[in-house]
ROSE-4610 file (N, C-alpha, C; in Angstrom, 1 decimal, always signed):
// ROSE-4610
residu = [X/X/X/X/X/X/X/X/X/X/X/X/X/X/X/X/X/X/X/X/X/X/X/X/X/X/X/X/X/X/X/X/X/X/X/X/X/X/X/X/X/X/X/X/X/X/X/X/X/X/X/X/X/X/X/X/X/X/X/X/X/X/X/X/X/X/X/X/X/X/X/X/X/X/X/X/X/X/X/X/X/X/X/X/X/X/X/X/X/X/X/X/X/X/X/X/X/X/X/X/X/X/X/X/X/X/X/X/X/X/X/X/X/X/X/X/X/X/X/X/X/X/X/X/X/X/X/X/X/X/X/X/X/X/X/X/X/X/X/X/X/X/X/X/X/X/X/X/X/X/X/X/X/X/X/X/X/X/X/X/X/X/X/X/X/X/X/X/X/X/X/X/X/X/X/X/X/X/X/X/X/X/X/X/X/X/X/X/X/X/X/X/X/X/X/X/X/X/X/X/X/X/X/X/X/X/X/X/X/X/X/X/X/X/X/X/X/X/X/X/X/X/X/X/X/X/X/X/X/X/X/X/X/X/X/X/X/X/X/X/X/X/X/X/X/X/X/X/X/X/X/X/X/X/X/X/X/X/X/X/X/X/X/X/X/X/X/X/X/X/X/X/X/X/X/X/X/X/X/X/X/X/X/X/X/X/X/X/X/X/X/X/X/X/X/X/X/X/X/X/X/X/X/X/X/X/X/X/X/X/X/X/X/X/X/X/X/X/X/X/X/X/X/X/X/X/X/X/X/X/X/X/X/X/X/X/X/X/X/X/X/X/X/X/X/X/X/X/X/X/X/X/X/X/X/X/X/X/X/X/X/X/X/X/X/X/X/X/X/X/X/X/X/X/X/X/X/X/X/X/X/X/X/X/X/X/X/X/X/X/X/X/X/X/X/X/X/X/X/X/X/X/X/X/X/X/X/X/X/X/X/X/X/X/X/X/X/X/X/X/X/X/X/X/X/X/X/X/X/X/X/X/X/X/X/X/X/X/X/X/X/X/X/X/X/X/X/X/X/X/X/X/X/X/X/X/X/X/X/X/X/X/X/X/X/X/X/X/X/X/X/X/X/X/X/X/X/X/X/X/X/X/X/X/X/X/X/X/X/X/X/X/X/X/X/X/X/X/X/X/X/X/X/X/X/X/X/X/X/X/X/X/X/X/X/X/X/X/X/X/X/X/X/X/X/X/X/X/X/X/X/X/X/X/X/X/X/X/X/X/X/X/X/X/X/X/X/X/X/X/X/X/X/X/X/X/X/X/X/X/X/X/X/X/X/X/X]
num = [1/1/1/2/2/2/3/3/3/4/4/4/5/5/5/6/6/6/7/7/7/8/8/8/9/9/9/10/10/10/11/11/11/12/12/12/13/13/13/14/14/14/15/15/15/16/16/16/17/17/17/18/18/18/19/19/19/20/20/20/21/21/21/22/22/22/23/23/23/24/24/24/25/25/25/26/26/26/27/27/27/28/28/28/29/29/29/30/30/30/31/31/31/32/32/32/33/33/33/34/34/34/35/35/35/36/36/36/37/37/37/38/38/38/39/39/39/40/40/40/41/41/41/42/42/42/43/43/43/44/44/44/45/45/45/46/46/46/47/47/47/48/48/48/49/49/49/50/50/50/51/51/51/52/52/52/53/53/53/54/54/54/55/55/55/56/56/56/57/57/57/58/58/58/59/59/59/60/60/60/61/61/61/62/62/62/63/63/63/64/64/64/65/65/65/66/66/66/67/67/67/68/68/68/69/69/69/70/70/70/71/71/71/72/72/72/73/73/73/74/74/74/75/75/75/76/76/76/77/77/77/78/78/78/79/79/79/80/80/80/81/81/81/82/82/82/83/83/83/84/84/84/85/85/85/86/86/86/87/87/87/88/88/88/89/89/89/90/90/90/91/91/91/92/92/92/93/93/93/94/94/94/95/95/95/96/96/96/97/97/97/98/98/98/99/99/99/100/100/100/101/101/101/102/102/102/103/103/103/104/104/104/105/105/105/106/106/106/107/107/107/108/108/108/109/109/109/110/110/110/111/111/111/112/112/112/113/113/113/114/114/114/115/115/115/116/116/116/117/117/117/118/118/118/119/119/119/120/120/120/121/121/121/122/122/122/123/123/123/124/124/124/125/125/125/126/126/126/127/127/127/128/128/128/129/129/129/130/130/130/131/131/131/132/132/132/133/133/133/134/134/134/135/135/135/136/136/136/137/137/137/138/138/138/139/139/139/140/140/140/141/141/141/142/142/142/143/143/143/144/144/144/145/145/145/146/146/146/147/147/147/148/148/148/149/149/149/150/150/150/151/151/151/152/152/152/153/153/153/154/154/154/155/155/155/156/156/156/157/157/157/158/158/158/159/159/159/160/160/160/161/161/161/162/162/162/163/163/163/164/164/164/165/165/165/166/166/166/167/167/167/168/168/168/169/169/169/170/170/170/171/171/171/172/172/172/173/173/173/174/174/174/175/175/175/176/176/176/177/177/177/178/178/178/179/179/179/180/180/180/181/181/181/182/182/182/183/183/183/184/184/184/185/185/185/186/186/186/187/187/187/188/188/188/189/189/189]
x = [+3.4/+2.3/+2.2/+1.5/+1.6/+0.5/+0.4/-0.7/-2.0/-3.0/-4.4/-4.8/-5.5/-6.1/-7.4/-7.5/-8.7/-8.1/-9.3/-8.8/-8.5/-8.0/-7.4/-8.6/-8.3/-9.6/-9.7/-9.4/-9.6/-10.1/-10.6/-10.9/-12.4/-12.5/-14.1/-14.6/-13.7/-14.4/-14.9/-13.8/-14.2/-15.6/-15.4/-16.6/-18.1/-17.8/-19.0/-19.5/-18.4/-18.6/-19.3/-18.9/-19.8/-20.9/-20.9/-22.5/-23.5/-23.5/-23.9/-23.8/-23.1/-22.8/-24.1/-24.1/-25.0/-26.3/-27.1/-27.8/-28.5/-27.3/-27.1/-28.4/-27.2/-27.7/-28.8/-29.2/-30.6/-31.7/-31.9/-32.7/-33.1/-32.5/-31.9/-32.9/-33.5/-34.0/-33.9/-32.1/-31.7/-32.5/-33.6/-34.4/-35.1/-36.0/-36.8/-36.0/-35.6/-34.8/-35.4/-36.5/-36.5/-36.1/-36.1/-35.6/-36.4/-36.4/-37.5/-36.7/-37.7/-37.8/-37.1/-36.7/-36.0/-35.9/-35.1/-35.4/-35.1/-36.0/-36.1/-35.1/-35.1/-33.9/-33.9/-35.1/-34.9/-34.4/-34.4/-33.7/-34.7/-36.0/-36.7/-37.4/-37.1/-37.3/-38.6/-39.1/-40.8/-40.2/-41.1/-40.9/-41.9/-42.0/-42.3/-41.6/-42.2/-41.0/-41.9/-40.7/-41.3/-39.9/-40.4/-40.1/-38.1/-38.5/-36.9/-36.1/-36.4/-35.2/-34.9/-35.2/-34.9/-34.1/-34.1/-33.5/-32.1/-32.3/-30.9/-30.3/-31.1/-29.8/-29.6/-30.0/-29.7/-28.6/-28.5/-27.7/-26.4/-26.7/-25.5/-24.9/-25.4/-24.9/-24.2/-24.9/-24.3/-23.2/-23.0/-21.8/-20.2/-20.9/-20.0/-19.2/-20.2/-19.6/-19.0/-19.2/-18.6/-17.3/-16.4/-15.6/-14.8/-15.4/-15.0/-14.4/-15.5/-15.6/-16.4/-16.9/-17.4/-18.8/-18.7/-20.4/-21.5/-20.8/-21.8/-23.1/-21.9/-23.4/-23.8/-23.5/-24.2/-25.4/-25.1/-26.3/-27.4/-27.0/-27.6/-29.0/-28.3/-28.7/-29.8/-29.1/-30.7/-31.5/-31.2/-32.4/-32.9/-32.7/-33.7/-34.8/-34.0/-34.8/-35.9/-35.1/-36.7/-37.4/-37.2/-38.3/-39.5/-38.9/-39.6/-40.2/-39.9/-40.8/-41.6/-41.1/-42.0/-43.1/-43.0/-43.9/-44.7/-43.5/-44.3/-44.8/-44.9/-45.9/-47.0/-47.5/-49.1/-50.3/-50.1/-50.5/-50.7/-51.5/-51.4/-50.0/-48.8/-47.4/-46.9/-46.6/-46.2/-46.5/-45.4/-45.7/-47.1/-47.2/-48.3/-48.4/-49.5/-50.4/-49.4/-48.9/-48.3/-48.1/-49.3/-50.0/-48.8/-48.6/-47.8/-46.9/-46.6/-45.6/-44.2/-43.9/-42.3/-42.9/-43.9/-44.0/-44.5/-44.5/-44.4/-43.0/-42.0/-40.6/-40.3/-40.8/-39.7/-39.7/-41.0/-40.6/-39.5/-39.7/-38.2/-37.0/-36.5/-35.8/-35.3/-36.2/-35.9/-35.5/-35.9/-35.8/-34.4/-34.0/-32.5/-31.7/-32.0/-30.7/-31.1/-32.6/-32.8/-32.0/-31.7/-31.4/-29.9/-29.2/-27.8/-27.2/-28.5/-28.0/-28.6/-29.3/-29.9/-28.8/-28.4/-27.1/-25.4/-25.5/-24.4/-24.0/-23.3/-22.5/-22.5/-22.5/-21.8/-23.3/-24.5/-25.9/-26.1/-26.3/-27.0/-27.7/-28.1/-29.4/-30.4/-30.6/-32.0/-32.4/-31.7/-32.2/-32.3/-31.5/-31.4/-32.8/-33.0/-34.3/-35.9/-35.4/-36.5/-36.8/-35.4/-35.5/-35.2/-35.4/-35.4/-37.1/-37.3/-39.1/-39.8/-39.2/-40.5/-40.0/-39.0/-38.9/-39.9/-39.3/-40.0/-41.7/-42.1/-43.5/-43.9/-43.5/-43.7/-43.8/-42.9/-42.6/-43.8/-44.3/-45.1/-46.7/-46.9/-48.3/-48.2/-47.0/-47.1/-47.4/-46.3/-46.6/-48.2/-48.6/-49.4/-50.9/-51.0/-52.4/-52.0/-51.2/-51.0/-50.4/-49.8/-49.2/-50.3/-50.8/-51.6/-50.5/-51.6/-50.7/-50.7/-51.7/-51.5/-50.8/-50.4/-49.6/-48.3/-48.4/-47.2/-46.6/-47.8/-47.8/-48.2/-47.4/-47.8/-47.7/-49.2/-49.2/-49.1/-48.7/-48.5/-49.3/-50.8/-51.0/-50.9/-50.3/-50.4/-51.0/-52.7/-53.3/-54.2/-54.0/-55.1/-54.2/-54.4/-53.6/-54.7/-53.6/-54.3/-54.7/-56.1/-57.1/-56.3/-56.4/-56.0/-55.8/-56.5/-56.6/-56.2/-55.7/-55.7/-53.9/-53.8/-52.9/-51.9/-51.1/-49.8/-49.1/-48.5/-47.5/-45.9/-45.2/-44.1/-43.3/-43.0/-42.5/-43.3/-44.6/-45.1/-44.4/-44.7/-44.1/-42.6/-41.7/-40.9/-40.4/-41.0/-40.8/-41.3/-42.4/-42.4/-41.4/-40.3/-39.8/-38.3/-38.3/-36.5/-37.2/-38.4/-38.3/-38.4/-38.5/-38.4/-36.9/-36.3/-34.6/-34.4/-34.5/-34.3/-33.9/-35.6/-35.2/-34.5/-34.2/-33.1/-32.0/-31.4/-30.2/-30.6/-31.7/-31.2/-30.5/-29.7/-28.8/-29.5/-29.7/-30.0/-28.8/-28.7/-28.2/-28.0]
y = [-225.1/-224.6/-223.1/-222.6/-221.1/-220.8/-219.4/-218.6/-219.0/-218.6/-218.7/-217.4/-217.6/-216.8/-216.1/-214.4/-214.0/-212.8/-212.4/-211.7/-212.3/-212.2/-212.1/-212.3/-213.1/-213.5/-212.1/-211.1/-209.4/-209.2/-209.0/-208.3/-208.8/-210.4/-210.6/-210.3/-210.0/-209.6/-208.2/-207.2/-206.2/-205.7/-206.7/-206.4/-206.4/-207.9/-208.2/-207.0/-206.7/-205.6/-204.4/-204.3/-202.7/-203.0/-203.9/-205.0/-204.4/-205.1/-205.2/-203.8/-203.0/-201.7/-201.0/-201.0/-200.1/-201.0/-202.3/-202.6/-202.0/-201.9/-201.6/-200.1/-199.6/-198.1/-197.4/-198.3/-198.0/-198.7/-200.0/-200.5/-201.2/-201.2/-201.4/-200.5/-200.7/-199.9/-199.6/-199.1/-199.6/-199.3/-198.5/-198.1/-200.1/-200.6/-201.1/-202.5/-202.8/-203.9/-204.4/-204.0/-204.0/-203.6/-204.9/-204.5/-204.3/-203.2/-203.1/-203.9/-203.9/-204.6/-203.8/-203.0/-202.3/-200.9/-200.2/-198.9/-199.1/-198.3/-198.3/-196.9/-197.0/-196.4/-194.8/-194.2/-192.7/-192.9/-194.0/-194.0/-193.7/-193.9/-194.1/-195.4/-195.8/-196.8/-197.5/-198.4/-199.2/-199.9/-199.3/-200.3/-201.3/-201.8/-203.7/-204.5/-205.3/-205.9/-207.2/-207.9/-209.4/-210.5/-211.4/-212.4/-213.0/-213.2/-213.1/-212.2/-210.8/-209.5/-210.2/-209.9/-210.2/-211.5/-212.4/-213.4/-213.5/-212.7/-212.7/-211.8/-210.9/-209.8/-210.3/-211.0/-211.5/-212.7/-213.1/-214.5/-213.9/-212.1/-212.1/-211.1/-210.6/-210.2/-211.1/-212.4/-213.4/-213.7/-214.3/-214.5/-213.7/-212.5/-211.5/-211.7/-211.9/-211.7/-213.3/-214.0/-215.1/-215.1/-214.3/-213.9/-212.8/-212.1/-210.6/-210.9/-211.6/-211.3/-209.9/-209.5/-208.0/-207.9/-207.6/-207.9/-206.9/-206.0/-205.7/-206.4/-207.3/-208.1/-208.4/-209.5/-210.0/-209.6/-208.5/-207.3/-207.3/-206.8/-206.7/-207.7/-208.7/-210.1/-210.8/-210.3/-210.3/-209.6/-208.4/-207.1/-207.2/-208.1/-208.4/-209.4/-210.3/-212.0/-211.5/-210.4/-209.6/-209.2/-208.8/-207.8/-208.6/-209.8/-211.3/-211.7/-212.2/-212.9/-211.1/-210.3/-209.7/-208.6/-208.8/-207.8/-208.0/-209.7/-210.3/-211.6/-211.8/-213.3/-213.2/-212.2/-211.9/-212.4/-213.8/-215.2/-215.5/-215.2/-216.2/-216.7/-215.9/-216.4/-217.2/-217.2/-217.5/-216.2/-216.3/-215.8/-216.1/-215.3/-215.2/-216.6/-216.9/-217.9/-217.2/-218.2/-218.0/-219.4/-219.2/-220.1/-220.3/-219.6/-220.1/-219.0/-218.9/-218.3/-218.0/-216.4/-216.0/-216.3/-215.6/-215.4/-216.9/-217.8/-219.4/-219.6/-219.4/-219.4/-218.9/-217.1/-216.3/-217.0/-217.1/-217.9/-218.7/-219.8/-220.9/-220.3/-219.4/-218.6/-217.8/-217.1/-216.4/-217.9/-218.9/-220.4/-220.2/-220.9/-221.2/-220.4/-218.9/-218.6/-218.3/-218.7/-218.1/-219.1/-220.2/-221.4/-221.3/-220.7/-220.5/-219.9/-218.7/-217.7/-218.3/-218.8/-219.2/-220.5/-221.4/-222.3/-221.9/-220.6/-219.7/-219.8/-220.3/-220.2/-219.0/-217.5/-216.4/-215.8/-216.9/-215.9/-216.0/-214.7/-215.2/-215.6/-215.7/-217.6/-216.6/-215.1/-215.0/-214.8/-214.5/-214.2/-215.6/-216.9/-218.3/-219.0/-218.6/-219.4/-218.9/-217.4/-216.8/-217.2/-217.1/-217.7/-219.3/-220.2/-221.3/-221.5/-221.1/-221.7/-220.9/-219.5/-219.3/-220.4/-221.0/-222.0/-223.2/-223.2/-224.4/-224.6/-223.6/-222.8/-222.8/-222.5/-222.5/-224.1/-224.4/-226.1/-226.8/-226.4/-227.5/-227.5/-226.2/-225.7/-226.2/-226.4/-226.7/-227.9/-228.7/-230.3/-230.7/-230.1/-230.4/-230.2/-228.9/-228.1/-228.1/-228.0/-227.6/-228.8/-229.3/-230.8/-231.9/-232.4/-233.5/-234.8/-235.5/-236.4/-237.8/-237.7/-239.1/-238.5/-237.0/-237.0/-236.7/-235.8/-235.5/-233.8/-233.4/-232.2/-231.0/-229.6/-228.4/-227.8/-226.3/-225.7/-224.6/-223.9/-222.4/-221.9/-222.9/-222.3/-223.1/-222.3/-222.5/-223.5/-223.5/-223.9/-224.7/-225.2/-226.0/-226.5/-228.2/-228.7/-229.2/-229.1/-229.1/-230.9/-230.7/-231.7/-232.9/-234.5/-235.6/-234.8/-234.3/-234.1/-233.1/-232.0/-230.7/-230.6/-230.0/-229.3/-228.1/-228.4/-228.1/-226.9/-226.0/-225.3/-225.8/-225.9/-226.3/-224.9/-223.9/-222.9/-223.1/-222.9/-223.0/-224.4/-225.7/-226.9/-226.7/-226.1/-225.7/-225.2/-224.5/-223.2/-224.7/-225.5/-226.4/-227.2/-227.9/-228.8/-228.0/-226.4/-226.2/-225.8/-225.7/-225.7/-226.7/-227.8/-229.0/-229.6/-228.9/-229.1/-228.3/-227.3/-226.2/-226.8/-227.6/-228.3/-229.4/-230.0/-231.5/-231.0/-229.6/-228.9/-228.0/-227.7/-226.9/-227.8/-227.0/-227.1/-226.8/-227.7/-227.3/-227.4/-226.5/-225.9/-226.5]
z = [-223.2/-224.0/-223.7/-224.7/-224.5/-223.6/-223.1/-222.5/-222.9/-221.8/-222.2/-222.9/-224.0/-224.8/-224.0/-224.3/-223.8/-222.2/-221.9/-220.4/-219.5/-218.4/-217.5/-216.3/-215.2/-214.3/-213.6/-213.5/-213.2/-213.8/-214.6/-215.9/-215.6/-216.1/-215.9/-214.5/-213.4/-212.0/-212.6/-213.0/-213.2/-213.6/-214.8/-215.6/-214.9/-214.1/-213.2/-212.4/-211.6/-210.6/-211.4/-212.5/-212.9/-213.8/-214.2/-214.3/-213.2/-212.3/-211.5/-210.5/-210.2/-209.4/-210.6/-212.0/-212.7/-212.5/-211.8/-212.0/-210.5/-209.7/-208.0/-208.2/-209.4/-209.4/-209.7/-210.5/-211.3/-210.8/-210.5/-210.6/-209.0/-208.1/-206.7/-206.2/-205.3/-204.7/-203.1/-202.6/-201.7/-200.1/-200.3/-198.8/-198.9/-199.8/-199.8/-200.1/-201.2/-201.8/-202.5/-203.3/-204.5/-205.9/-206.4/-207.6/-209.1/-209.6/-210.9/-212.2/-213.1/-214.1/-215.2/-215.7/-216.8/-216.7/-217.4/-217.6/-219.4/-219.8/-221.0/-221.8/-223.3/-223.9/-223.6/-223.1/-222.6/-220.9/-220.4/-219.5/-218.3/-218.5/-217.5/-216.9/-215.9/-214.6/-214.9/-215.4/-214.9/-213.7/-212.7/-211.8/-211.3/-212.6/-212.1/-211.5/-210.6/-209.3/-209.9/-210.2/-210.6/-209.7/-209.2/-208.8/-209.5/-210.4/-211.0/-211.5/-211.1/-211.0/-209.9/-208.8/-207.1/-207.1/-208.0/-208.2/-208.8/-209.8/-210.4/-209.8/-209.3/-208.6/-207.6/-206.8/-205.1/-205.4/-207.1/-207.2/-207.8/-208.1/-208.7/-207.4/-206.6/-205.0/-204.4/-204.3/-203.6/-204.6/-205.7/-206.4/-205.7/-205.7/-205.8/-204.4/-203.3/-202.3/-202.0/-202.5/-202.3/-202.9/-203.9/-204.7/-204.2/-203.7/-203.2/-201.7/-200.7/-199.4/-199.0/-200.0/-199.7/-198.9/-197.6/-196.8/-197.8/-198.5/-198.8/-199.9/-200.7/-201.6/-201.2/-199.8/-199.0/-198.7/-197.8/-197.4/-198.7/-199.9/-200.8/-201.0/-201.2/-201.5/-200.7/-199.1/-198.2/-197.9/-198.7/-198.6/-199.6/-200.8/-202.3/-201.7/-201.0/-200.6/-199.7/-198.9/-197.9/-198.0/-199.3/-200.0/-200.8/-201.1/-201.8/-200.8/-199.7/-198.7/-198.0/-197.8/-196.9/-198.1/-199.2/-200.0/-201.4/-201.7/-203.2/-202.4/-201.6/-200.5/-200.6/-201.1/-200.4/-201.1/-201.2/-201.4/-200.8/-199.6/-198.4/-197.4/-197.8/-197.5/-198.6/-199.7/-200.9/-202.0/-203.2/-204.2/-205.2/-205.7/-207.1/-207.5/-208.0/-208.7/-210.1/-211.1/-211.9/-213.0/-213.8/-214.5/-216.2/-216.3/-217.9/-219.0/-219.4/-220.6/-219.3/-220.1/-219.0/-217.9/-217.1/-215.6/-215.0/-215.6/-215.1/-214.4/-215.4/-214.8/-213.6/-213.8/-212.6/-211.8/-210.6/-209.2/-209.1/-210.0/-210.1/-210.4/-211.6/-211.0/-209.8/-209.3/-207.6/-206.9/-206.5/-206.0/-206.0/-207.8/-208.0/-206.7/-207.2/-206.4/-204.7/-204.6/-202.9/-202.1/-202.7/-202.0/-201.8/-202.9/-202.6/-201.4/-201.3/-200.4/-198.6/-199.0/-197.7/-197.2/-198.5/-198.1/-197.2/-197.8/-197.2/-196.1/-195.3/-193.8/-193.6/-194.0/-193.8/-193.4/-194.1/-193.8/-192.0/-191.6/-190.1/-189.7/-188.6/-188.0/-188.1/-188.0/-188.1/-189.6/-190.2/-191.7/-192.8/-191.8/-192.2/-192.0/-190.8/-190.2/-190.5/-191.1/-191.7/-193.1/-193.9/-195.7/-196.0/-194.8/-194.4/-194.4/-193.5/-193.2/-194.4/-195.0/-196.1/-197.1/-197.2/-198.8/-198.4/-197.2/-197.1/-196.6/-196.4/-196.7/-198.2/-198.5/-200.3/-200.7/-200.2/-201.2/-200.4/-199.1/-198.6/-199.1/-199.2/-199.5/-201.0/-202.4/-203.3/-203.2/-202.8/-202.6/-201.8/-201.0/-200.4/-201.3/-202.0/-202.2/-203.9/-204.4/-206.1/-206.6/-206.4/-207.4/-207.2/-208.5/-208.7/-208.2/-207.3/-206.6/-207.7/-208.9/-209.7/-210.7/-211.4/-212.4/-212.0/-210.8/-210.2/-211.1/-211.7/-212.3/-211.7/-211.7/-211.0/-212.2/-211.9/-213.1/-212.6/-211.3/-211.3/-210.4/-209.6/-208.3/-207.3/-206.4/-205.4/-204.6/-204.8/-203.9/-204.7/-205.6/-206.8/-207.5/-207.5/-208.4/-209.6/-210.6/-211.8/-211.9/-212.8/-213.0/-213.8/-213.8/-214.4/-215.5/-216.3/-218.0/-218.5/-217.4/-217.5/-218.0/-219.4/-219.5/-218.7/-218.7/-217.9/-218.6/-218.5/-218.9/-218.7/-219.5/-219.0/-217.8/-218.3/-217.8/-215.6/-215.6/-214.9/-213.8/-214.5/-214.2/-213.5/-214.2/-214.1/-212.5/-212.4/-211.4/-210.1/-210.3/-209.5/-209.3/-210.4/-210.1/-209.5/-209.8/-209.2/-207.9/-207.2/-205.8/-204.9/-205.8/-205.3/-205.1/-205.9/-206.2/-205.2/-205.2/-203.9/-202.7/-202.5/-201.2/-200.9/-202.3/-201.8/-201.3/-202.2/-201.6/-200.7/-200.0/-198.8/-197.7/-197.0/-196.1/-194.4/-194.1/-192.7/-191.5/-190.4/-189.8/-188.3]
């Protein structure tokens, strides 16, 4: 049979890498590890730090370096996740009350990929045992204080679970049920 059609598995690394090296560049905030929210078409920076930048960039860090072997995404990846537990927590030690539309999602997003990186062999035991106890800090105070225990529904806080009757957001829901996923797949050590 003939060749495969299309580029070459270089080509999409490449691509990735300068993806992401211009996302490094602009929007990275390598003293802190945060990451902002857009730069707009004159090319200036809002730096809104929401929950799922930090997510997708720490998931596309970690990709990279699982691909590459390069410590550096590594590094990257757990200076986004630190900047998540040590600066967007301030909930009580959890993220934002995050009730419905996009910002229902982000958290579950950041989840998705915290868990990858926290899964990682290559992560070290202090930075493991740190983004270990905050997930699982997060999922307990949900399960415990925000999921209605007769619908089994979370709406986005934290610490109040929504009423028998009370409407739910899906997005919000959401973000509950991938950090519950989170923790079936976390990996303990």
């Amino acid at each position: 049979m003939g060749k495969k059609a299309g580029k070459p598995k270089q080509a999409y690394l490449n691509e990735a890498i300068k993806i992401y090296t211009w996302e490094k560049n602009n929007l990275f905030d390598r003293q802190t590890g945060a990451v902002y929210d857009n730069m707009n078409g004159e090319g200036k920076i809002t730096k809104w730090v929401f929950s799922y930048n930090s997510g997708t960039f720490l998931g596309a860090a970690h990709e990279l370096y699982k691909i590459t072997g390069d410590k550096q995404y590594l590094a990257d990846a757990v200076k986004a996740a630190n900047f998540v537990i040590d600066h967007l927590s301030t909930n009580e030690g959890v993220l934002s009350d995050a009730e419905g539309g996009d910002g229902g999602l982000f958290h579950g997003i950041f989840f998705r990929y915290f868990v990858k990186l926290i899964n990682d062999p290559a992560l070290d035991s202090a930075n493991y045992n740190k983004f270990r106890d905050y997930i699982t800090h997060c999922a307990t105070v949900m399960a415990e204080q925000g999921v209605n225990q007769k619908t089994m529904l979370y709406s986005g806080r934290w610490r109040k679970a929504p009423a028998d009757d009370e409407s739910v957001g899906l997005t919000s829901h959401l973000t509950g049920c991938m950090l519950m996923e989170a923790m079936c797949v976390l990996k303990h050590r």
